[in-house]
Every structure is written in C-alpha cells, then in structure tokens.
C-alpha positions in Angstrom: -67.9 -18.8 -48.9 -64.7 -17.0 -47.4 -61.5 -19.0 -47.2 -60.0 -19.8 -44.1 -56.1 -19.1 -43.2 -53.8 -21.5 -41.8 -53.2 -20.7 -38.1 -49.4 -19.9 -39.3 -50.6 -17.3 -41.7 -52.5 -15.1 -39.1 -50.3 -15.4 -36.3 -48.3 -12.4 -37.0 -51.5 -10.3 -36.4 -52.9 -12.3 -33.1 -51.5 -14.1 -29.8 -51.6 -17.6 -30.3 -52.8 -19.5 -27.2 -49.5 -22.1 -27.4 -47.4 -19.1 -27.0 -49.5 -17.9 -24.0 -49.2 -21.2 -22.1 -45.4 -21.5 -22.2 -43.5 -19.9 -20.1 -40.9 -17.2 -21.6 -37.6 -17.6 -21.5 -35.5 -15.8 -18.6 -34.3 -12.5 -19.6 -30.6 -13.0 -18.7 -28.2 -10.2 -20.3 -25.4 -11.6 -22.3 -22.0 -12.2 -20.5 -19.6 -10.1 -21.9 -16.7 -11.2 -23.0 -13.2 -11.3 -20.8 -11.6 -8.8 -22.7 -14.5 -6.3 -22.0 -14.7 -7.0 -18.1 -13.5 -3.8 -16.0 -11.9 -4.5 -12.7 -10.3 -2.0 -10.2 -6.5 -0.2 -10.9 -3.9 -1.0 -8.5 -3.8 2.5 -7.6 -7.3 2.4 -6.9 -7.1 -0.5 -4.2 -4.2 1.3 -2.5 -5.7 4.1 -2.3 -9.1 3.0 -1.2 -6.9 0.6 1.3 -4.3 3.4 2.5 -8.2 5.2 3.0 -10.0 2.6 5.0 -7.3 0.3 6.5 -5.0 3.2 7.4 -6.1 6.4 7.6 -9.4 6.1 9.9 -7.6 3.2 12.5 -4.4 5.8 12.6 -7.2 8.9 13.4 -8.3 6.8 16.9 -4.6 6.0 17.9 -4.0 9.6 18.4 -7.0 10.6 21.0 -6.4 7.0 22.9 -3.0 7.9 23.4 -4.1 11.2 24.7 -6.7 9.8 26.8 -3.7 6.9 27.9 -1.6 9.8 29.0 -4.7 11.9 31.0 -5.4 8.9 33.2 -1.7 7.7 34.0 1.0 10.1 32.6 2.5 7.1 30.5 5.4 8.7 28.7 6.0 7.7 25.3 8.7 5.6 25.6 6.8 3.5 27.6 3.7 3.5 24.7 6.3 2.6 22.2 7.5 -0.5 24.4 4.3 -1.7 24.8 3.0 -1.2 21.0 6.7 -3.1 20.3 5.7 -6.2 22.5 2.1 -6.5 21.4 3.9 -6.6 17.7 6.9 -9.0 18.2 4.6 -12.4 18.3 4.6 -11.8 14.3 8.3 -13.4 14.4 6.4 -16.6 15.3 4.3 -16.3 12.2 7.7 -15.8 10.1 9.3 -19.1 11.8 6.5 -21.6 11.0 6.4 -20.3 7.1 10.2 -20.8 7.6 11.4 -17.4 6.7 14.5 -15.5 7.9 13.3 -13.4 11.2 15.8 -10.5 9.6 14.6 -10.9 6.1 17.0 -12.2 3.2 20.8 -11.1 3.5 20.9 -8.9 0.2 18.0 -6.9 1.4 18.6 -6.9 5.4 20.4 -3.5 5.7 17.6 -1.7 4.0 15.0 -3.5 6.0 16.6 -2.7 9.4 17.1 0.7 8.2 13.3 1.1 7.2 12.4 -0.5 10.6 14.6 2.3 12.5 12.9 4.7 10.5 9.4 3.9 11.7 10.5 3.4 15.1 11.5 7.2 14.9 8.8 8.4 13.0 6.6 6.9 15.8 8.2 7.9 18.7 8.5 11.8 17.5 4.8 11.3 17.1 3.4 9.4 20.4 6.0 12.1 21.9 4.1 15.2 19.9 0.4 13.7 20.8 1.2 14.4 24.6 2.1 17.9 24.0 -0.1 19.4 21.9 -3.7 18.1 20.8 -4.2 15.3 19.0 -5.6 16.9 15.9 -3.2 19.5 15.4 0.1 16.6 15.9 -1.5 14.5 13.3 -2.1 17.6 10.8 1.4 18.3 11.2 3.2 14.7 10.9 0.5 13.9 7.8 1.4 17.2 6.0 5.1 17.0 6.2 5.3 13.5 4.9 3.2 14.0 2.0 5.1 17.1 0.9 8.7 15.1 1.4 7.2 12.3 0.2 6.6 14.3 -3.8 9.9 16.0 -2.9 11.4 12.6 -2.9 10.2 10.8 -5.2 10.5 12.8 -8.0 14.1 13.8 -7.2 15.2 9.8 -6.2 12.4 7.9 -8.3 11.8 10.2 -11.2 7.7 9.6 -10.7 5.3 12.3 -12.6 2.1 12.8 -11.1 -1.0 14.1 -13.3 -2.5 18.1 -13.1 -5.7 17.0 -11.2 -2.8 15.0 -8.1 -1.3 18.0 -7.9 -4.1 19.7 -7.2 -5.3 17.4 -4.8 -1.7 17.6 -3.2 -1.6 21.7 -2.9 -5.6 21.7 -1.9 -4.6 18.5 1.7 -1.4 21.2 2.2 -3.4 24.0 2.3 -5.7 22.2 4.0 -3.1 21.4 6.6 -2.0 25.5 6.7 -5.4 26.8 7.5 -5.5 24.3 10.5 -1.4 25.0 11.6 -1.2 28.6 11.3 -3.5 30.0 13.6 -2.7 27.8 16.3 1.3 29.1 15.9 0.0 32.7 16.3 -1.3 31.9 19.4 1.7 30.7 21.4 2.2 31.3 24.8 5.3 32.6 25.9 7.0 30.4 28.6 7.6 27.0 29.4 3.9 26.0 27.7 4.6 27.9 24.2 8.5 26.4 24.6 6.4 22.7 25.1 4.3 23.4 22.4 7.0 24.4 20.1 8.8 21.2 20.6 5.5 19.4 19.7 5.3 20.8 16.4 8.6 20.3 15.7 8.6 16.5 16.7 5.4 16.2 14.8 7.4 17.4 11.7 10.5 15.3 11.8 7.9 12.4 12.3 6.3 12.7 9.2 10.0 13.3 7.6 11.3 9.8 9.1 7.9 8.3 8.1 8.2 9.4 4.5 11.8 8.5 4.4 10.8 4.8 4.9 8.0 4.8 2.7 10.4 5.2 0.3 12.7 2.7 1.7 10.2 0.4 1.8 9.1 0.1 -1.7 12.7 -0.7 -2.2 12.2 -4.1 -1.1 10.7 -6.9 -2.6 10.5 -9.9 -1.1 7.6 -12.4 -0.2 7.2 -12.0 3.2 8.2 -8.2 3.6 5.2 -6.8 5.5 5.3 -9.4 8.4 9.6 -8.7 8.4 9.6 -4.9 8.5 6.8 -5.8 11.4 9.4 -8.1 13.1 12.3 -5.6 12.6 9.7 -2.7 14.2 9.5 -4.2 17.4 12.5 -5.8 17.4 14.4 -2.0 16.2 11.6 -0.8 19.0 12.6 -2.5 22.4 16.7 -2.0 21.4 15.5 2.1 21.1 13.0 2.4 23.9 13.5 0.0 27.0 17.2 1.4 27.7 16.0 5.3 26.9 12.7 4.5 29.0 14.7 4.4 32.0 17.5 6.8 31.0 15.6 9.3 29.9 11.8 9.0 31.1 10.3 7.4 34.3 8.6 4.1 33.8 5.1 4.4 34.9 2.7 1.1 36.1 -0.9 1.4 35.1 -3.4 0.9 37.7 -6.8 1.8 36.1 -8.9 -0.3 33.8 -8.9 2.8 30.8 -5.2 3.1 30.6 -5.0 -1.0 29.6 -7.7 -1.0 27.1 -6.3 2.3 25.2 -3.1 0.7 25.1 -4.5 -2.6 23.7 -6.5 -0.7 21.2 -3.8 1.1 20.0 -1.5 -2.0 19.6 -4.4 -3.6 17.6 -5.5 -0.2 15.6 -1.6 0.5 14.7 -0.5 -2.8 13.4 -3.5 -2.5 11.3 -3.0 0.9 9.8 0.8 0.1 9.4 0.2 -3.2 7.1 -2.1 -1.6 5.4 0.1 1.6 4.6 2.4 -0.9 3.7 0.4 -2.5 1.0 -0.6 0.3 -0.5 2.5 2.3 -0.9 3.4 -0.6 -3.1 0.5 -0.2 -5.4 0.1 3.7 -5.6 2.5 7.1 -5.8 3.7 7.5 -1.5 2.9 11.2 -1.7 -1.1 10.2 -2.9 -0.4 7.1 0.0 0.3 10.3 2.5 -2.3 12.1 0.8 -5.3 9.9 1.5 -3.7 9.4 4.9 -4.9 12.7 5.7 -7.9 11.5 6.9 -6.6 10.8 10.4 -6.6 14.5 10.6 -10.0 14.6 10.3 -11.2 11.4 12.2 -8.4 13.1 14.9 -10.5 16.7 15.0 -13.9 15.3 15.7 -12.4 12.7 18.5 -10.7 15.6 19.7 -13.8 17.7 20.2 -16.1 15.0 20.8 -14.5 12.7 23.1 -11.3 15.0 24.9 -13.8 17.6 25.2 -10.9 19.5 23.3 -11.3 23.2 21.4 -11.5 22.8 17.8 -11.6 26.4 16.3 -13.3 27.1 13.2 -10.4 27.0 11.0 -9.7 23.4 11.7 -13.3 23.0 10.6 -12.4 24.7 7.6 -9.2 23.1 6.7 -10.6 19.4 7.9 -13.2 20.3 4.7 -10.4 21.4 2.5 -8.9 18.0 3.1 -11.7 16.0 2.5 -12.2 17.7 -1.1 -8.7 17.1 -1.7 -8.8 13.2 -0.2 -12.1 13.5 -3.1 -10.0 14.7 -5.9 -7.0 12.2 -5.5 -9.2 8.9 -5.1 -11.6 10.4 -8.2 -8.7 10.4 -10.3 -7.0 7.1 -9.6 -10.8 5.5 -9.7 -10.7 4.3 -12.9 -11.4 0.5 -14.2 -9.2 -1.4 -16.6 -9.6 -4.1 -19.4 -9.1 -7.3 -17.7 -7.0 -8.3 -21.0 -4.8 -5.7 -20.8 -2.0 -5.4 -18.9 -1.9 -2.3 -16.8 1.3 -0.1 -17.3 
C-alpha cells in the first residue's frame, strides 16, 4: 500500500486551495530611498518658466499692440502709461507685507537703475512694434539681448557656458539672421525705408537696455525684489512717459471697444511675462534666459500672419524653425534631474 505525503511535502509541485482563496498581496514597488529621488535643476525650472511664463505671453503683446495702434493710432508713450498704471497697484501689495515701496537703502540705487532700464527697453520696443511688423521687432530686440547678454556676463560675471549652449546660442542667432537680413535688403528708399530703419534700430537698443538690467537685476537680492522692481517700473514709467507723452507725442482717447481690451491684455500678459523673466534669470545663465525667450518670435510670426493678415516670407519660416531647434537644444541640456541629497553646485 503506497504512503501518503503530508500536504507540506507536495505543495511545491501543486496549488494548494488555501493559497487560492486568499487574496494576494498588492504589488506596490518599493519607495526608494531620499537620497535616490530625482527632482528638477534650477536651471531647468527657469528655463521651462522663462519658456512658458515669458516667452509665449511676451509673443501676444507684440500683435495686440499692433492691432491697438490699427484701430486708434495710440502712440507708444501713451501704451507705456497705461501698462505703468495697470502695474502701480503692486505698491499696495508691498505696504500691507510692510516693505519699503523703494526697496532697502543699500540696494535702492541699483533697483531704480534696473527699473529705468526696463522702462527704456520697453518703450524702444512698443515704439519699434508700430513701425515695422511685429515679428520682425521681436526677432530683433530678442536677438540683441541674448548676444549682449553672453557678451556680458562672461566679461562682468566670469560665467562658462557648456559646447552644446553655445551651440544653441549660435543656431537662435542664426536663426534670428535668416529672418533680419532679407527684410534689410528690401528697404524702401524714402520716408518708409527711413521709418523702417529707425524701427530696427529701436528694436536693437531695446534688447541692449533689456539685457543690461537682466544683469542688474540678478545683482539684487532681497525678499521682496520682484514685486519692488514692479513698483519702481511704473513708478520709473509715469516720471518718463506722462511729461514726454505730451511733449513729444499726441495723447490719443480710445473710443472703440478693441483698443480697451488689447490694452488690458497687454497689461495683464506683460506683468506676467516680466515676473516670470524675473524669476528665472535668477535660476539660469541670462543669455539661455534670452535664449528660450526667443519663442516670442515665433508665437509673434504666426499672430503676424494669422491674425494681422501680415506677409511672412519663407525665410521667417525658416529661421522661426532654426529657433525652435535651438530653444530644443538649450532646454535638452539643462533638463537634467538631481539627487535630492545632494546639494546642487
């Protein structure tokens, strides 16, 4: 007669019924542990926010202006005035956290300074969007600040950039030539070419006053420095534009519907792209800030053909691509993830 197993000496070879019954046990991976965890670069979040926050917001204040000036011949002074008053309500914000409207005495000169800055920048640029299109102003402004924007900081801050930012820097400039240089070739002689001249040139020392106070900018460190260079823009703003507004330009009352919503939009989409500009030129290189900021050009080119029923000849096509793969290569070389252990250098 055969001998009979125990059930435990089988039950390598068979399901047992018990273990059928009972529910398994959740498959859950392991946590891993703190030291392994990855979490985005600084770099990386001012990049992607200089990208998303500033870049794409700063590409629809260019063709609202234009479409502002179509309807009602605002001149620029008059934009700037009113993108100054929609901004000075911030110096509330800074009075009930209780800090100094001016910012702190040790840093107020630089602060004013960076304020007067962007308050030039600016009005070169709302100046340069009524004279030549929209897409071709912001091509030029973006390009000349990222270039002085390298220039500068490695000759005042002594900052290296890697082979594959260099590369992205040369492939958004050449990206920015393939879009300029065509369009100078084809300059009217007269008062329009003259007008258009001007435009380009305004558009350049715009992006050189804007780069200037990047720089300036990351100078100061202080709590509550985005809201005060804010403050000091609108405050630097009216002081500039309301007595040169009725010196030099004709103030101009909007009757129509369009002209009001354009200018609210572009009060709203401005100080947006402006704190966010500021945030990330404190986290990544300003020339790879200005960089990335090239996307306005592109965002800038399809309102411009899409909505102002603008030409956009096939080299802006062309270098709008160029700028993209260059926008690619900077943000694909800065995404990277770091220990959450470590400290990042």
């Amino acid at each position: 007669m055969p001998r009979l197993l125990p059930p435990q000496a089988d039950s390598h070879l068979y399901f047992n019924i018990a273990d059928l019954t009972q529910p398994s046990p959740p498959s859950t991976p392991p946590s891993l542990p703190a030291s392994q965890r990855c979490r985005l670069s600084d770099a990386t979040k001012g990049l992607l926010v200089a990208l998303l926050g500033g870049g794409l917001p700063a590409g629809l204040v260019g063709a609202l202006l234009r479409m502002a000036y179509r309807a009602s011949h605002l001149p620029s002074l008059e934009l700037l005035t009113f993108r100054c008053l929609f901004h000075l309500p911030i110096g509330v914000l800074l009075k009930l956290h209780g800090d100094p409207l001016l910012g702190p005495p040790e840093v107020r000169g630089r602060a004013c300074l960076h304020a007067l800055l962007h308050v030039l920048s600016i009005g070169c640029a709302y100046s340069a969007f009524q004279m030549v299109p929209a897409g071709n102003a912001a091509t030029v402004r973006k390009g000349s600040s990222t270039l002085c924007s390298a220039l500068l900081a490695l000759c005042l801050e002594s900052q290296s950039l890697s082979g594959y930012d260099w590369c992205g820097l040369l492939g958004s400039t050449l990206g920015l030539i393939i879009i300029v240089v065509p369009g100078l070739g084809m300059l009217k002689e007269g008062t329009t070419g003259l007008s258009i001249a001007i435009g380009y040139v305004l558009a350049f020392l715009g992006g050189l006053a804007l780069s200037l106070g990047l720089l300036v900018y990351r100078s100061l460190n202080f709590p509550s420095r985005i809201p005060t260079v804010v403050f000091l823009f609108s405050l630097m703003g009216l002081m500039v534009s309301v007595p040169g507004l009725f010196v030099l330009q004709r103030p101009v009352l909007p009757k129509d519907p369009l002209t009001w919503s354009c200018m609210g939009a572009v009060g709203i989409l401005a100080l947006a792209s402006f704190v966010c500009v500021s945030y990330a030129v404190t986290k990544a290189h300003p020339a790879l800030v200005c960089a990335v900021l090239h996307s306005e050009v592109v965002v800038a080119l399809m309102l411009q053909y899409y909505v102002l029923s603008e030409t956009v000849a096939p080299s802006d096509i062309v270098g709008a691509g160029v700028i993209l793969g260059s926008i690619a290569i900077i943000t694909a070389q800065n995404l990277r993830c770091e220990r959450e252990g470590q400290v990042e250098e």
